[in-house]
C-alpha positions as CSV (number, residue, x, y, z in Angstrom):
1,X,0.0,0.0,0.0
2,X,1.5,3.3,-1.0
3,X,1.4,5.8,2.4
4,X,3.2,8.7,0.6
5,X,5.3,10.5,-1.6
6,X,8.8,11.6,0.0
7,X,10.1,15.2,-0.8
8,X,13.2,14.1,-1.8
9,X,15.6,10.9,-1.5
10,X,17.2,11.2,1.8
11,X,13.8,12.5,3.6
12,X,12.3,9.2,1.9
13,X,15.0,7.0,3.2
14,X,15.0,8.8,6.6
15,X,11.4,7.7,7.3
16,X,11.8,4.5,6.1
17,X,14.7,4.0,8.8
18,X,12.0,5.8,11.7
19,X,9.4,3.0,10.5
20,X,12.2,0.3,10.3
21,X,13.1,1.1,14.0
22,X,9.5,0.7,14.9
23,X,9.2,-2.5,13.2
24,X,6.8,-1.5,10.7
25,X,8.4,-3.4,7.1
26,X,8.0,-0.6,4.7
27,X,10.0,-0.3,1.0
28,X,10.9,3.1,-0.5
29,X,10.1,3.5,-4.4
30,X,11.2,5.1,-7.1
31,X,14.9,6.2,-5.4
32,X,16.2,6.2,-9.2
33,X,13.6,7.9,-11.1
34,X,15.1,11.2,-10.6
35,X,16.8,11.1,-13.6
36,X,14.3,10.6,-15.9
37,X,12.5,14.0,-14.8
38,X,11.7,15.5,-18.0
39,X,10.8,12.8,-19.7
40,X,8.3,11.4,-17.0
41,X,6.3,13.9,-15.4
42,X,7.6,15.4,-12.3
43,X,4.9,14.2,-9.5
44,X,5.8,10.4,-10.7
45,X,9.6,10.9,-10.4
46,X,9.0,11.6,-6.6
47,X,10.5,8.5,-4.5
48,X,7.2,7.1,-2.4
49,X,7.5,5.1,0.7
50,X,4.8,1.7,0.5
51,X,3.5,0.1,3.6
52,X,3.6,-4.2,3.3
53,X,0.9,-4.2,5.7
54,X,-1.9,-1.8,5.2
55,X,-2.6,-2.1,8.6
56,X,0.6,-0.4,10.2
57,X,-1.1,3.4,8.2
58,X,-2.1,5.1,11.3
59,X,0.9,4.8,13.1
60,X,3.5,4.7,10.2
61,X,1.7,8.3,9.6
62,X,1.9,9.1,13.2
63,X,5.7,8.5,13.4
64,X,6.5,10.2,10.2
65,X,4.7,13.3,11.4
66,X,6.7,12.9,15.0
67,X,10.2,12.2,12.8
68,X,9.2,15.2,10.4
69,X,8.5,18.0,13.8
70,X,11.2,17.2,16.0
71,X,10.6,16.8,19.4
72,X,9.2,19.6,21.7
73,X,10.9,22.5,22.7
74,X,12.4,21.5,26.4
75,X,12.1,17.2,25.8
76,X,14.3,15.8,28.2
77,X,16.5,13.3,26.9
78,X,17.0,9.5,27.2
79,X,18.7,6.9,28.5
80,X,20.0,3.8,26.5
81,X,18.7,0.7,28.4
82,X,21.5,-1.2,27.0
83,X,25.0,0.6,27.4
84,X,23.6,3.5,29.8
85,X,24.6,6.7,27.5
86,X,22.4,9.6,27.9
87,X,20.9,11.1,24.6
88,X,19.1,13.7,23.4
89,X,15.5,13.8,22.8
90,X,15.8,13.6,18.9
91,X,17.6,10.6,18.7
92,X,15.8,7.3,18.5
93,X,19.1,4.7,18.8
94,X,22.0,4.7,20.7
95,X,25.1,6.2,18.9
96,X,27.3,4.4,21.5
97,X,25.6,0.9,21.1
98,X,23.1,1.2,18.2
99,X,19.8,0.0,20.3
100,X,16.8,1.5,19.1
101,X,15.3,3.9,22.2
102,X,12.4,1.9,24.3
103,X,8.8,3.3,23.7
104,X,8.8,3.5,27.5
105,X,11.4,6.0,27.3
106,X,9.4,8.8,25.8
């Protein structure tokens, strides 16, 4: 099921990591298309981000929104369950030890 089209690549694959570390399976379409702007119209070069199971929309959309606002102003950090480093709000693994951030944490 398509869920949307990205504004570019690297905002396409971003979300597709934030769904990925939620465990929603997602794939991200036409990454190469780009090129052939011009000769296909421009809203069909656009790289769009498909859901494999219809059922994860509403909260695929609800992460995506989070992932595309940015936490609050004043969100107090996090820390890793697994290696104990302390992270900001916006961050959603550990850069230390690469373990996704625990729902419980925020």
């Amino acid at each position: 099921m398509r869920l949307m089209r990205a504004p570019n690549l690297i905002i396409g694959q971003h979300w597709v990591n934030v769904l990925a570390t939620a465990g929603i399976a997602c794939e991200l379409h036409n990454r190469y298309l780009n090129g052939a702007l011009g000769d296909i119209p421009a809203d069909q070069c656009s790289p769009e981000l498909w859901l494999v199971d219809e059922r994860d929309e509403a909260m695929a959309r609800k992460l995506i929104d989070a992932a595309s606002h940015g936490p609050a102003a004043g969100t107090p950090g996090w820390l890793c369950r697994q290696c104990g480093e302390t992270l900001e709000a916006q961050f959603t693994v550990c850069w230390k030890c690469g373990t996704a951030r625990d729902p419980r944490d925020g």
